[in-house]
C-alpha positions in Angstrom: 216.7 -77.5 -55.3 216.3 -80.3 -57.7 214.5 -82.6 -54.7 212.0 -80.1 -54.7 211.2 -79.1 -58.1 212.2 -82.1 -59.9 212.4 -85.3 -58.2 209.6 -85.1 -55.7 207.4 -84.0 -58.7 208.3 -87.1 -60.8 208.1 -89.4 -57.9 204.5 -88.3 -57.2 204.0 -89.1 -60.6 205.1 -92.0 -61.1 203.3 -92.8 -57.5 200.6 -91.9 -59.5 200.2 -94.2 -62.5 201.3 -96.9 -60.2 198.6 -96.3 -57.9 196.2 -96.7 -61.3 198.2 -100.5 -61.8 199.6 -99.3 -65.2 203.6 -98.0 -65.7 204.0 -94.5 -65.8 204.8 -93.7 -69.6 203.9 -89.8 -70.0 203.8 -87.2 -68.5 200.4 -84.8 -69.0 202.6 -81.5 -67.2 206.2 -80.8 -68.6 207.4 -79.2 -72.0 203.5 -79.7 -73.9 203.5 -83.1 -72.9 206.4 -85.4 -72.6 207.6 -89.1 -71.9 207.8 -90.0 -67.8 209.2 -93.2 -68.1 212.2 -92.4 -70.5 213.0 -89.8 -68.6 215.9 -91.6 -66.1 216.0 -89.2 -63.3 212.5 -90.5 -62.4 213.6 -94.4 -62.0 210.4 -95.5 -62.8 211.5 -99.1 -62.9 214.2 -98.9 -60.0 212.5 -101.4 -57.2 213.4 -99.0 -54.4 211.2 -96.6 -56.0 208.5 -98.7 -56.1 208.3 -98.7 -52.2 208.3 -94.9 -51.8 205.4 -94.4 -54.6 203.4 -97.0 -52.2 204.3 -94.4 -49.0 203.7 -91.0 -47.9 205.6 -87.9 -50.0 207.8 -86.9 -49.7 208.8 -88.6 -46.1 209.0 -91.7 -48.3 211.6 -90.4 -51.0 213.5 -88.8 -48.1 213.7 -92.3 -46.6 215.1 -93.3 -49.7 218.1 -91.3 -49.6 219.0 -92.6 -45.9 218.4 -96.2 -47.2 221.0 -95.8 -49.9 223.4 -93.6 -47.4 223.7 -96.8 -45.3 223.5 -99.5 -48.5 226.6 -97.2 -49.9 228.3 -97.2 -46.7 228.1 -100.9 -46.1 229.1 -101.6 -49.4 232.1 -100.2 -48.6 232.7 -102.0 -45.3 232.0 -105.1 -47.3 234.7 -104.3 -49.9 237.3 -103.3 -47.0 236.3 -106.3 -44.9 236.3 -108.7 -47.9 238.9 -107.6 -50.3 241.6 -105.5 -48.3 241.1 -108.2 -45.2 240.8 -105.4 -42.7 239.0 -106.0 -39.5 235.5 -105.0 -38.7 236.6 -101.4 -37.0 238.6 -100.7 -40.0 235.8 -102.0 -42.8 233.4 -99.9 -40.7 235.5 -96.9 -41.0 235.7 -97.2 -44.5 231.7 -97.5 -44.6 231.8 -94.1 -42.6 234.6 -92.4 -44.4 232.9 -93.2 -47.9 229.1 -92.5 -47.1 230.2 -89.3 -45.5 232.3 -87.8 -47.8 231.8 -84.5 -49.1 230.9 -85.8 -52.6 228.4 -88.4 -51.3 226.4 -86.2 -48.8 227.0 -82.9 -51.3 224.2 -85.1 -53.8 221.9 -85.4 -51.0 219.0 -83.4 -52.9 219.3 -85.7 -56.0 217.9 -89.7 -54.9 218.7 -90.6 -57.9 222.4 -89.7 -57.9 222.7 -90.6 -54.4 221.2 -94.2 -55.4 223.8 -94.9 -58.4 226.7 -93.2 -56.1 225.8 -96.2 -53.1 226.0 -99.2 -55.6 229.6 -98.1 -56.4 231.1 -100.5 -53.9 228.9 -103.2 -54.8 230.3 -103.4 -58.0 233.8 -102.8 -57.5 233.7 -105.4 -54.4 231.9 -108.3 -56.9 234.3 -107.4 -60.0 237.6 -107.7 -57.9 236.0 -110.6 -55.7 235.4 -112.6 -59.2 238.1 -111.6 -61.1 240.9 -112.8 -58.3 239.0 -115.6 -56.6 236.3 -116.6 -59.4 233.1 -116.0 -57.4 229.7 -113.9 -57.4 230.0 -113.6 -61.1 225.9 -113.7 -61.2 225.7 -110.9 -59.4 227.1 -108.3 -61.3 224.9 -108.3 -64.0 222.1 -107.3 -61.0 224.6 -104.8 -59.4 224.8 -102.9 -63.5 221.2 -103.3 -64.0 219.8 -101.8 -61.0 222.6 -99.0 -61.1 221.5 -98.0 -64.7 218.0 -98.3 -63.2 218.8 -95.8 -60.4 218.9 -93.2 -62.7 222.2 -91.6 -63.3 223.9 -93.8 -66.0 226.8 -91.2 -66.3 228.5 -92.5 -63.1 227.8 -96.2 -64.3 229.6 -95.9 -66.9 232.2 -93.7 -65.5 232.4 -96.7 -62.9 233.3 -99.1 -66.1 235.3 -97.0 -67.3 237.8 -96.7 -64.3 236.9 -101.0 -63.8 238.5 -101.4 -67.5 241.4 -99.4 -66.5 242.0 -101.4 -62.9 241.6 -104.9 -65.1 245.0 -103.2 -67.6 246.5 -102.9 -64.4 245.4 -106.4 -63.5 246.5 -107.8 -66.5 250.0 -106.2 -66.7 250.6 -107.2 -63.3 249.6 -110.8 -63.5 251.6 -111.4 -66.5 254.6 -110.6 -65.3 254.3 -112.9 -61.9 252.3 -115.4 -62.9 251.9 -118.5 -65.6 250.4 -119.1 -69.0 247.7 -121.5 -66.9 246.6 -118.5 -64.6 247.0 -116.1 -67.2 244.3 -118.2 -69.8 242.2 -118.4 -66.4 242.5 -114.1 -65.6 241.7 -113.8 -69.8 238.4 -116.1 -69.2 237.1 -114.2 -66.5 237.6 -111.0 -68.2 235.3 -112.3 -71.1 232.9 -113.3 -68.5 232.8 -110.4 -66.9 232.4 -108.3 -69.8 229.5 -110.7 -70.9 227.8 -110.4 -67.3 228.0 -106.4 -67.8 226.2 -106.8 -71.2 223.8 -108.7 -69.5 223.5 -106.1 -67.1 222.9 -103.5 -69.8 219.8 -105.7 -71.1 218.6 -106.1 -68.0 217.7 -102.5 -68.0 217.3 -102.2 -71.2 213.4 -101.6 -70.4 214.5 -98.1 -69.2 217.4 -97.7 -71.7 215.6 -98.1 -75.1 212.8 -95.4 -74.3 215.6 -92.7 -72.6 217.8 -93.4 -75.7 214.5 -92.5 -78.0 213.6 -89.5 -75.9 217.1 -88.0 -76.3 216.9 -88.4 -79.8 214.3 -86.7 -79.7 215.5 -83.6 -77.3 217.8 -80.8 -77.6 220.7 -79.7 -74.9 222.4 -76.5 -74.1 225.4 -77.5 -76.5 228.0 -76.8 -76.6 228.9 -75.6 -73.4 231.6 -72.6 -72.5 233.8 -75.4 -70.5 232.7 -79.2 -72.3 234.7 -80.3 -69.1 232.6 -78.9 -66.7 231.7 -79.3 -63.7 235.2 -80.3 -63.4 237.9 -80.2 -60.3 240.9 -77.8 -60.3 244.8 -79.0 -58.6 244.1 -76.0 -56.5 240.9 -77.4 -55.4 242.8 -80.1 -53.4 243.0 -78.5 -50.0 239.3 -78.9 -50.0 240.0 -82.5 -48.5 240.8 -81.1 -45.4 239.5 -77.5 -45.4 235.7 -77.6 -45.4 233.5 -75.3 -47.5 237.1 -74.3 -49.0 236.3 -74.0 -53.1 233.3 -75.7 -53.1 231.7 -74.4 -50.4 227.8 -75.5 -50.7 226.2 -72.5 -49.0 224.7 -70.3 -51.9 225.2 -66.6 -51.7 221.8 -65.9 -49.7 223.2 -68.2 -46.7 220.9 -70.6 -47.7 221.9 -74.4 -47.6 222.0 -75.5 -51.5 223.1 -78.9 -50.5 224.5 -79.8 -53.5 227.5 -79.9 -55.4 230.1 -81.6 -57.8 233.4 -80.6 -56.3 232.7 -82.0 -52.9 235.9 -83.6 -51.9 235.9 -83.2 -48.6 236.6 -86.0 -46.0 237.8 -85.2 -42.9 241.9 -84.2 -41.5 242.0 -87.7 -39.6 240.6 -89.4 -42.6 242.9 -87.3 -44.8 245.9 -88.4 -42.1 244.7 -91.9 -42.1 244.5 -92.1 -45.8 247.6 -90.9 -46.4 249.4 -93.6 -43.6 247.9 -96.3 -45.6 249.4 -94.9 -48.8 252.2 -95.4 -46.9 252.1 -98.7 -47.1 251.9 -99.0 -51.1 255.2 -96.8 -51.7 257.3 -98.3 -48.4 256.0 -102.1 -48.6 254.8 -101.9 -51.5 251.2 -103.4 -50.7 249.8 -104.6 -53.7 246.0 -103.8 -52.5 247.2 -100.2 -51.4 249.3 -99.5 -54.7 246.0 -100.0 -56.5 244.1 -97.7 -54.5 246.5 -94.8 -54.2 246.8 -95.3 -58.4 242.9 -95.5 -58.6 242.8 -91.8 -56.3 245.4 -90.7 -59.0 243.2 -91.8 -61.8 240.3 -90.1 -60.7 241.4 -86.8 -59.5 243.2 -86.7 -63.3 240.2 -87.8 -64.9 238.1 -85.2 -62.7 240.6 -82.5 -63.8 239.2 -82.7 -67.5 241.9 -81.3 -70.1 244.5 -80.3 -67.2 244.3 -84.5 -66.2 245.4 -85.6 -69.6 243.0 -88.9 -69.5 239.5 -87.4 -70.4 241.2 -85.9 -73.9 242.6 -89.3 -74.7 239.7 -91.1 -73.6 237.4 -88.9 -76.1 239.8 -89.7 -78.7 239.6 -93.0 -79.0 235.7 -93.2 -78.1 234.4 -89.8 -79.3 230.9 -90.9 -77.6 232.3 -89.8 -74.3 231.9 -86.3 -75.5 228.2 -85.9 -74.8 228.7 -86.2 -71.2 229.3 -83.4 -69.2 230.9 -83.1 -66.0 234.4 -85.0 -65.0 234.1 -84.2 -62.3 232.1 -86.6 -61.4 235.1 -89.1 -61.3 235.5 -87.8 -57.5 232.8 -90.5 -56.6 235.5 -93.1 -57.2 238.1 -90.9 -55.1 236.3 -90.4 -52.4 235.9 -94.3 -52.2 239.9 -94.5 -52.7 240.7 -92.3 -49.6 237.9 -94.4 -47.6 239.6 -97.9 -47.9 243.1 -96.4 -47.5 242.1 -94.7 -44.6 240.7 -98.5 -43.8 244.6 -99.4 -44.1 245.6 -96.9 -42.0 243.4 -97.7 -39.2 245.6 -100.9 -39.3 248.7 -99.5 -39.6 247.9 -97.3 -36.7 246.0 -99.8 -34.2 249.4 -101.9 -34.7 251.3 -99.3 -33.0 248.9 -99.7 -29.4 250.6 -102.8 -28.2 248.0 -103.6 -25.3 244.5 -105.5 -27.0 242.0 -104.1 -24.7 243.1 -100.4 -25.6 243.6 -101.2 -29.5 240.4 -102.7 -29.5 238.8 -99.2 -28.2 241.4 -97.2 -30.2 239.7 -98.2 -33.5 236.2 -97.5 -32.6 237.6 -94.1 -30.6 238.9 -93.0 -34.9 235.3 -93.9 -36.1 233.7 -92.0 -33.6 236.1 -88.9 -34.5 235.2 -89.1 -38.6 231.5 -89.1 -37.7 231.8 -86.0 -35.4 233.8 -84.7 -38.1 231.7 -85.6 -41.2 228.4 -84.4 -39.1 229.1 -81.1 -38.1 230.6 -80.3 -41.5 227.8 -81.6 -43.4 224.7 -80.8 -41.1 223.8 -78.0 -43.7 223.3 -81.1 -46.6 221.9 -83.2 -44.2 219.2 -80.5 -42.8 218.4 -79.7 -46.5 217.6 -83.5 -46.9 214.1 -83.0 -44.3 211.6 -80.9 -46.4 209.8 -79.1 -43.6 206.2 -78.9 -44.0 205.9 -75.2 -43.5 208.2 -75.1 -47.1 205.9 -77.4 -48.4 202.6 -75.7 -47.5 204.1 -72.4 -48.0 204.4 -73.7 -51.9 201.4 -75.0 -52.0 199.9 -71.8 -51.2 201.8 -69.8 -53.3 201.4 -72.0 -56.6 198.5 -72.1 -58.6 197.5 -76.4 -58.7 196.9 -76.7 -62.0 195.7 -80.1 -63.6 194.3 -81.1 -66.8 190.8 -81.2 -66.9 188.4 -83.1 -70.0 187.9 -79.6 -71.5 191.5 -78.3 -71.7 195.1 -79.2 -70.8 195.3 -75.9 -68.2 199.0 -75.0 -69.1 201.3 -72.4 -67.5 203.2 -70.9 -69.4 206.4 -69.4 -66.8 208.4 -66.2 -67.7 211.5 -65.5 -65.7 214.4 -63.1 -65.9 217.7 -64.0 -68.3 215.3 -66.9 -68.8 215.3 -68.0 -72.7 217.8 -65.0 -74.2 220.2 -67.5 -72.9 218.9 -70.3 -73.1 217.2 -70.6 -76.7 220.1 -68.8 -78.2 222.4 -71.4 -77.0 224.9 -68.9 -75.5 228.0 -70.2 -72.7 226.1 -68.3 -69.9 222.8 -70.7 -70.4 224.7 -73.2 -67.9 224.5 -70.6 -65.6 221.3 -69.3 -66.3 219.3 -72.4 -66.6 217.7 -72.1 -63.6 216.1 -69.0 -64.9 215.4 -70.7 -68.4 211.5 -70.0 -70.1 210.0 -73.0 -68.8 206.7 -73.8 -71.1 203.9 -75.6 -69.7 205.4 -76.5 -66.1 202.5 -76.6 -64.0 202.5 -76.3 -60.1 202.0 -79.7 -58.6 202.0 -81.3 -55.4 202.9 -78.1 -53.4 206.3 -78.1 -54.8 207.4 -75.2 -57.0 207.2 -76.2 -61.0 207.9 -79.7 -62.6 211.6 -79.7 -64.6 212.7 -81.8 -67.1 216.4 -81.0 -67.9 219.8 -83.3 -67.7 221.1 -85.9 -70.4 219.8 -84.2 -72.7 216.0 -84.7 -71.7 215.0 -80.9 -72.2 212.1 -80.0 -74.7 211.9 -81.5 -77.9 213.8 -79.6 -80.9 210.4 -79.0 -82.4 209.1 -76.6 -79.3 212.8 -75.5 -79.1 212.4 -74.1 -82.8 209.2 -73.1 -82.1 210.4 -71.0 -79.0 213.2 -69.5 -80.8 210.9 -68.6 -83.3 208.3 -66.9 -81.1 210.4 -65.8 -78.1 210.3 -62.4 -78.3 207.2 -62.1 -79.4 206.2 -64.0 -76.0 208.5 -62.0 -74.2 207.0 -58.4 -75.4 205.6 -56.4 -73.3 202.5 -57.5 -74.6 201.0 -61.1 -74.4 200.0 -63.1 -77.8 197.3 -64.7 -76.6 196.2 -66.8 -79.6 199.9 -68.1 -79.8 199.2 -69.2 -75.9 196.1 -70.6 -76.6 197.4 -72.3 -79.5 199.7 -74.2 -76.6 196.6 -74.7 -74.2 198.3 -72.2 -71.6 195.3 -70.7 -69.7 198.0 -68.7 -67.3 201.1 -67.1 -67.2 203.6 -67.2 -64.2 205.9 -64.4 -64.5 208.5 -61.8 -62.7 208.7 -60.3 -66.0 206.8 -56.6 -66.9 203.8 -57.4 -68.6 201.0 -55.0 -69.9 197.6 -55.5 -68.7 195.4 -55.9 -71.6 196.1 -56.2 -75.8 194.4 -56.8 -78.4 195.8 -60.4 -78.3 195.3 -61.2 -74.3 192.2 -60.8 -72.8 193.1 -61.2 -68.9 190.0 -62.5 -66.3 190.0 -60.3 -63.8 193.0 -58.3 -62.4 196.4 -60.6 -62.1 197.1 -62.2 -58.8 200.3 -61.4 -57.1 202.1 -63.8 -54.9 205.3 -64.7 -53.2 207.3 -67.7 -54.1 210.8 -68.0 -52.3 211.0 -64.2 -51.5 210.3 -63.3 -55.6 207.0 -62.2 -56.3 205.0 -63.4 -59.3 202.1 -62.1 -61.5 199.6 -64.8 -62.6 197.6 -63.6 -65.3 194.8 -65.2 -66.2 193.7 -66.3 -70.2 190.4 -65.8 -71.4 190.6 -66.9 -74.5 189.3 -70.2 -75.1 191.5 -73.6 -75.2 190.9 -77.3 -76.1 192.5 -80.7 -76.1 191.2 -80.7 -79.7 190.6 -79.1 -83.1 189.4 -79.4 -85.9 192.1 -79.5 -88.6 190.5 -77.5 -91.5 188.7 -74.9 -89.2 192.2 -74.1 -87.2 194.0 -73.4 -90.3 191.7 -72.7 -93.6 190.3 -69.5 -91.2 193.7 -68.0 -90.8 194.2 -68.1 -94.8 196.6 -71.1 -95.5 196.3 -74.5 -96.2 198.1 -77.3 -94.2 200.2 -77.9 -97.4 201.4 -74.8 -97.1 202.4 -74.7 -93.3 203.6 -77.8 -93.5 206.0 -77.3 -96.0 207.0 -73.6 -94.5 207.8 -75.3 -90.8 211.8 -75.8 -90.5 210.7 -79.5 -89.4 214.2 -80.6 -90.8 216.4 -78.5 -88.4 217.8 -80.1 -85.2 220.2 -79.2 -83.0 223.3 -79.8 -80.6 224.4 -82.9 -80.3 223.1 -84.9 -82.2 225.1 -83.3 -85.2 222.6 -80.2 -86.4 222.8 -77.0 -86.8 222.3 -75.0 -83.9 220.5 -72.3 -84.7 217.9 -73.3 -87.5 217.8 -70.6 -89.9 213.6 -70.2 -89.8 211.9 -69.3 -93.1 210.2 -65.5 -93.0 206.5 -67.4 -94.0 207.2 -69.5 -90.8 207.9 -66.4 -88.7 204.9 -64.6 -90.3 202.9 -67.7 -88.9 199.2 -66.6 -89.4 197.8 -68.5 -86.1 200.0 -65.7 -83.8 197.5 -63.0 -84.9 194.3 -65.3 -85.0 191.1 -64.3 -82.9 190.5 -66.0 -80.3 186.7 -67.1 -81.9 188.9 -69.5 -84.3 190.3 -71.7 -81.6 186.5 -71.5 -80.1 185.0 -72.2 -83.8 187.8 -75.2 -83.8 187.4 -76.6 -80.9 183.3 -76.9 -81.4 183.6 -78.5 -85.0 186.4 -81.2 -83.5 185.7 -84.8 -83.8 186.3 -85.7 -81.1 185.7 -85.1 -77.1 187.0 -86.0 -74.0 185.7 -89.3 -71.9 188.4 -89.7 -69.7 191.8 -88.7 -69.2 194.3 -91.5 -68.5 197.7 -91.4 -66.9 199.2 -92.8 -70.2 196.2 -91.8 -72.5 192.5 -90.7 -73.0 189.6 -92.4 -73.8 187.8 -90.0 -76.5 184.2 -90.0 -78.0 183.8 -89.3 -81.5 181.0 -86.3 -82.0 181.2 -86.2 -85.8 181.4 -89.6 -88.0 182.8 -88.1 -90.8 186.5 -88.7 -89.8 188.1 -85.4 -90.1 191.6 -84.8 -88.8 192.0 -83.3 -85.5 195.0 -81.4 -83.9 195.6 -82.6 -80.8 197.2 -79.7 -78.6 200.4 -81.6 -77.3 204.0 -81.6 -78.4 204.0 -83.8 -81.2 206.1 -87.1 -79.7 206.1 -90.7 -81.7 204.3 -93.2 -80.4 200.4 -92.4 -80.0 198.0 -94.9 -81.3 194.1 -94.3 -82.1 192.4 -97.6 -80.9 188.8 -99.2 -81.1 188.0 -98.8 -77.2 186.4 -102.3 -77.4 188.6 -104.3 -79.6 191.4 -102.4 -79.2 192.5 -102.6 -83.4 194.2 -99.7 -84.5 192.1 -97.4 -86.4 194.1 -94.3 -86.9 197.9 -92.7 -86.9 198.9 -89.2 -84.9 201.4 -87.4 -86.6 202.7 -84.0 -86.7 200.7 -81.2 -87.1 202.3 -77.6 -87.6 203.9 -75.8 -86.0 204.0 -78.3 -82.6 201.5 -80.1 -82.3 200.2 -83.6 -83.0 197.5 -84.6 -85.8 194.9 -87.6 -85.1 193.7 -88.8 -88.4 191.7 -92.2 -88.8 193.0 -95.0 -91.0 191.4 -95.6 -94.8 188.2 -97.2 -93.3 189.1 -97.2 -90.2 186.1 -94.2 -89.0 183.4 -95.3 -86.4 180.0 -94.4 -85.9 179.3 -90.9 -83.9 178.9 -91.5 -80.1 181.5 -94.1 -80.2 184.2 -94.6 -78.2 188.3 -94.4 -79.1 191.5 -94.9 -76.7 194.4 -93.2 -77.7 197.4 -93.8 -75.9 201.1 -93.5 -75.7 202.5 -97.1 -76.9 206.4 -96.3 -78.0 208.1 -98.9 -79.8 211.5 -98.8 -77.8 209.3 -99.8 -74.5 207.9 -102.6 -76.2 211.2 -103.8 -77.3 213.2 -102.9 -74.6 210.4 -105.3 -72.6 210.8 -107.7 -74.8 214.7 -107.7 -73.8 214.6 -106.9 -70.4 212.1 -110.1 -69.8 213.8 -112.7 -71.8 217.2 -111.9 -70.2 216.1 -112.2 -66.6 213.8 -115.0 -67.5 217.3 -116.5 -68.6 219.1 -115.1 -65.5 216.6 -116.6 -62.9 217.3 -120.0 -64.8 220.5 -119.8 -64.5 220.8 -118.9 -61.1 218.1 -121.3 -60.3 220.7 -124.2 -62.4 223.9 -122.9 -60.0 221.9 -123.1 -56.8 220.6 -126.9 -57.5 224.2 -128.1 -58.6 225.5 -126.4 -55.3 222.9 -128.2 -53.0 223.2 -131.8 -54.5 227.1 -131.0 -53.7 226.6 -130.1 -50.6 
C-alpha cells in the first residue's frame, strides 16, 4: 500500500533533512539518486507536514490523515451552513456525508490525496462566498496554494476546472435576471478571482518550478491501454447505495487494500436524502439546489471519460489535459454534491415533524444513522489507516536497512516477476503490472518495504530508463552481470526471480539469504565486487578499450520518451549495446576507485563534503543518475570551482573549472542547487511578502473603521 512503501518513506525523509535545519532537496535512495523536494507526493513544503516530520512515525502521518478527515468535513458544514443557509444539523450532516464518502475514506492510504481532497470545500465555500457577496477574496489565493502544496495538483486543477464551469453557469444566469451595474460588478470579481488563483499558483510556485523540472526530466508508462482511466462506468452507479458493489476495495487475498478511485459510495439514507433535496431544484426550482444537482451531473460525466462527452471536448480545446490520467477522479466533486443536497434534504424532511422538540432530535437521529452507515461500511479503510507495529517490525526484519555509507552508495537492485517486460517495453498491461515493475536502487528503509517514486510522471529519469531497456535482459538472465551492477553501486540484489549462484560476472559473499516479505519469499544475494561513490574518469573507461569520445557519442543521449513528445522506444545503437563496461573485471572499478580524486568526508542530506586526494584535477564519475543541478564548491568560500555533467552511460562527471583545481588534502562541497528551486523561492517569497502586506493594509483600514 502506497502509505507504506511510499509515503511513510518520503515523510521519514523529509523528517530527516528537517531534522538537519536544511530543506530536503534529494533523495540519496530511489532510482540512482533522485530529487525529494520536486517530487509532490512528499509535500515537503506543505505546513501540516512540517508538524508530523517534528513527531513520531508513522503515528504522526497517521494523525495527519484524521486531521484532514475532520478539516474536510467541516469545510463542508461551513459551505452548507454559510452558502445553502441550512441549520447546524443539516451543515453537520453534510460534514459527515462528505468526509465519509466512499471516495474520501477509499484515499485513506495516500495523505497526500486525502489532504488536497479536504481543502475542496474550502475553496468552493470562499469562491461562491466572494463571487455572490464580495468577501474573503484574500483567502483563496492561501486555500490554492496550500492545495497545490498538499501534493496532488491533479484534483486542484480538476477543482478549477469544474469552478470555471459553475462561474458560465453564473454568468448566464445573472445576465438574464439582473442589470448592466451588477453584471460589470459579477465581470470584476471574476477577474479578481482569477488573479487571486494566479497568485495562488505563485505561492506555491517553490514546489511547482522543481516538480515541473523533474518531470521533464522523467519518463511515464505512456500511453496507456485506457488514457481515461481510472475512469467510472453508468453501470457503476448502484455503487452509491450498494457497498463494495464494482469497486469493492477488498483485494483478491481478503486483504483490506483501502484504496480506490471509483469509490462512490455514500450511504441509502444519504442517497434518499440527496435525492429529496434534488427535489427541490426540479419542483421549486431552488436555485442553490439546481446548481448542485447540475454540478453531480457534471462530474459523474466528466468521471465517465469518452462515454461523458466533456473530458473529449475539454482536451480539445486544451490538449494539456491529456497528460493526466484518471477522470475519475472528478467523483471527489460528486461526492461533495450528494453531501450538500442531502444537507437540503435534511430540511425538507425535518419540515415535515411539525412538533420542535422532536424535529430538533429528528435531525441529529439522520446523522447518527449516516455515521453508523459510513462506519461499518468503511471500517476495512479505516483499519488499514493504523499501521500495526507487528507489520512494521515484521518489515523491518525481513528488509535488509541499507544506507549509504562514505565508501559506497550500498544499492539494491530489486527483481520481481512481470516486473520490467512490461514495464520498460511500454506495453497496456504495465498499468497493471506496475506494482511488479524492476525497481533499481530502492533500498529498504525505516522498516517499511522499498522506497517508490512513481505518479505524474516522477518515475526514473529517461536516461536509466534507456539504460534499463538496454540492459534488461541481460540483468534478468539467469546469470547476474556483476560489473554492470557495480557500475550502479548495487552491492545486493532483492529478488523472487531464478538466479544462478555464481558467474563469471557475480561473485556472491557467502550463500544468499532467504526471507519472507508479505508471504513471498526473497533471495538476497550479496556483491563482492567492489563499488565506490567515485572514479576516476580515464581508468574506468581507457581499461575497457574506448575512449569517452567514443562512448559519449555511441550513448542514445538524444532519445526521450512518452509524453513529452519522443519516441518511445529509442532505437539503441549496436556499439551502445555492446557496451564494454558490462564485461569489465571487477579489478577495473577497484583500479578506478583507488586512482579517484576525490574521497568522501561527509555525506549530507542534500550533498557531500569531499576531500581531494590527487591535485591534479582529473575528472571523476560520480556513481549517481546524472540529474542537473550539482555544483562543485570551495568548502570555505563556497565559489564555484567545477561543473557535473553527464557521464556515460548514466552517470554524472565532476570535472573542475579552468583553474579552478585546489591543493591535495583540501576540502570541496558538492551539492544539489537546482535552478527552478532558486527561482521558484525567489517567487514564492516576493508574492507572500506582497500578500502579508496586503492583508496587513485590509486589516488596518477595517480597524480605523470600526
Amino acid at each position: 500500500m502506497d502509505f507504506l512503501n511510499l509515503l511513510l518513506p518520503h515523510a521519514f525523509l523529509v523528517g530527516k533533512s528537517f531534522a538537519h535545519g536544511v530543506l530536503p532537496l534529494w533523495n540519496w535512495y530511489t532510482w540512482g539518486g533522485s530529487p525529494l523536494l520536486a517530487e509532490m507526493q512528499c509535500a515537503s513544503l506543505y505546513p501540516p507536514m512540517w508538524l508530523v516530520c517534528a513527531a513520531p512515525l508513522p503515528y504522526a502521518l497517521q494523525l495527519y490523515v484524521w486531521f484532514h478527515i475532520v478539516w474536510g468535513a467541516w469545510g463542508a458544514a461551513v459551505l452548507s451552513n454559510h452558502v445553502l443557509k441550512t441549520s447546524g444539523a443539516a451543515a453537520v450532516m453534510a460534514g459527515l456525508a462528505y468526509a465519509g464518502s466512499g471516495f474520501f475514506l477509499g484515499h485513506v492510504e495516500q495523505p497526500n490525496t486525502i489532504a488536497v481532497l479536504a481543502w475542496t470545500p474550502w475553496l468552493a465555500w470562499a469562491t461562491v462566498l466572494f463571487l455572490l457577496q464580495g468577501r474573503f477574496l484574500f483567502l483563496t489565493p492561501w486555500i490554492v496554494g496550500l492545495s497545490l502544496l498538499a501534493g496532488h495538483p491533479q484534483y486542484v486543477l480538476i477543482n478549477l476546472i469544474f469552478a470555471e464551469l459553475g462561474i458560465v453557469v453564473m454568468v448566464a444566469v445573472q445576465g438574464v435576471s439582473v442589470g448592466s451595474r451588477h453584471r460589470w460588478q459579477l465581470a470584476r470579481r471574476i477577474l479578481k478571482w482569477h488573479l487571486a488563483v494566479g497568485v495562488g499558483f505563485a505561492i506555491a510556485a517553490i514546489q511547482l518550478l522543481p516538480a515541473a523540472e523533474l518531470k521533464s526530466l522523467s519518463e511515464r508508462v505512456w500511453p496507456y491501454d485506457d488514457p481515461y482511466a481510472p475512469r467510472f462506468y453508468v453501470t457503476h452507479l448502484l455503487a452509491y447505495v450498494i457497498p463494495r458493489f464494482y469497486n469493492r476495495l477488498a483485494g483478491t487475498s481478503g486483504q483490506p487494500v483501502g484504496y480506490t478511485e471509483e469509490g462512490v459510495y455514500a450511504g441509502i439514507l444519504t442517497v434518499v436524502l440527496a435525492v429529496i433535496g434534488s427535489a427541490l431544484a426540479v419542483r421549486r426550482r431552488h436555485k442553490a439546489a439546481s446548481v448542485l444537482l447540475l454540478g453531480w451531473v457534471l462530474a459523474v460525466a466528466y468521471a465517465l471519460g469518452p462515454d461523458g462527452g466533456i473530458v473529449p471536448f475539454l482536451r480539445q480545446l486544451f490538449p494539456e489535459l491529456g497528460v493526466f490520467r484518471g477522470t475519475a477522479r472528478a467523483l471527489n466533486l460528486a461526492a461533495l454534491c450528494v453531501a450538500l443536497l442531502a444537507a437540503l434534504g435534511v430540511e425538507v424532511v425535518s419540515l415535515a415533524v411539525k412538533q420542535h422538540f422532536w424535529r430538533r432530535v429528528f435531525r441529529p437521529f439522520l446523522g447518527l444513522i449516516v455515521v453508523l452507515d459510513l462506519a461499518i461500511v468503511h471500517r476495512p479503510e479505516l483499519s488499514s489507516l493504523f499501521v500495526s507495529v507487528e507489520l512494521l517490525q515484521e518489515r523491518t526484519n525481513s528488509a535488509t536497512l541499507i544506507q549509504p555509507t562514505l565508501e559506497r552508495p550500498n544499492r539494491v537492485f530489486r527483481f520481481m516477476r512481470n516486473d520490467s517486460d512490461y514495464y520498460l517495453d511500454h506495453q497496456p498491461k504495465a498499468v497493471v503490472q506496475r506494482i511488479y515493475r524492476i525497481q533499481p536502487n530502492l533500498n529498504a528503509l525505516h522498516g517499511i518495504a522499498l522506497i517508490d517514486g512513481y505518479e505524474e510522471g516522477l518515475l526514473p529519469s529517461w536516461r536509466l530508463g534507456n539504460f534499463l531497456r538496454a540492459y534488461n535482459r541481460n540483468l534478468r538472465n539467469a546469470t547476474l552481470d556483476g560489473a554492470l551492477l557495480s557500475l550502479l553501486g548495487v552491492v545486493k540484489v532483492l529478488t523472487e526471480y531464478p538466479l544462478a549462484m555464481e558467474s563469471p560476472y557475480w561473485r556472491n559473499a557467502g550463500p544468499p539469504h532467504v526471507s519472507q516479505l508479505d508471504g513471498v519469499t526473497y533471495t538476497v544475494w550479496k556483491n563482492s565486487a567492489p563499488t565506490a561513490w567515485f572514479y576516476d574518469e580515464a581508468a574506468l573507461y581507457s581499461s575497457c578499450g574506448e575512449s569517452t569520445g567514443v562512448l559519449s557519442s555511441s550513448w542514445p543521449e538524444a532519445s526521450r520518451r512518452g509524453e513529452q513528445g519522443g519516441v518511445l522506444r529509442a532505437a539503441l545503437g549496436q556499439q551502445a549495446l555492446s557496451y564494454p563496461l558490462i564485461s569489465a573485471s571487477p579489478d577495473v572499478f577497484e583500479q578506478a576507485a583507488a586512482k579517484s580524486t576525490f574521497r568522501v568526508a561527509e555525506i549530507l542530506p542534500n550533498g557531500m563534503i569531499l576531500e581531494v586526494t590527487d591535485s591534479g584535477g582529473r575528472a571523476a564519475v560520480f556513481s549517481q543518475v546524472y540529474c542537473p543541478g550539482w555544483k562543485l564548491r570551495d568548502a570555505v568560500s563556497k565559489q564555484e570551482i567545477g561543473r557535473v555533467g553527464f557521464a556515460p552511460p548514466i552517470l554524472s562527471k565532476i570535472d573542475f573549472h579552468e583553474g579552478g583545481r585546489v591543493p591535495k588534502s583540501s576540502k570541496v562541497l558538492l551539492r544539489y542547487e537546482p535552478y527552478s528551486l532558486r527561482l521558484g523561492s525567489f517567487i514564492t517569497l516576493m508574492v507572500v511578502a506582497l500578500a502579508c502586506l496586503y492583508l496587513a493594509k485590509k486589516l488596518g483600514a477595517a480597524k480605523r473603521v470600526t
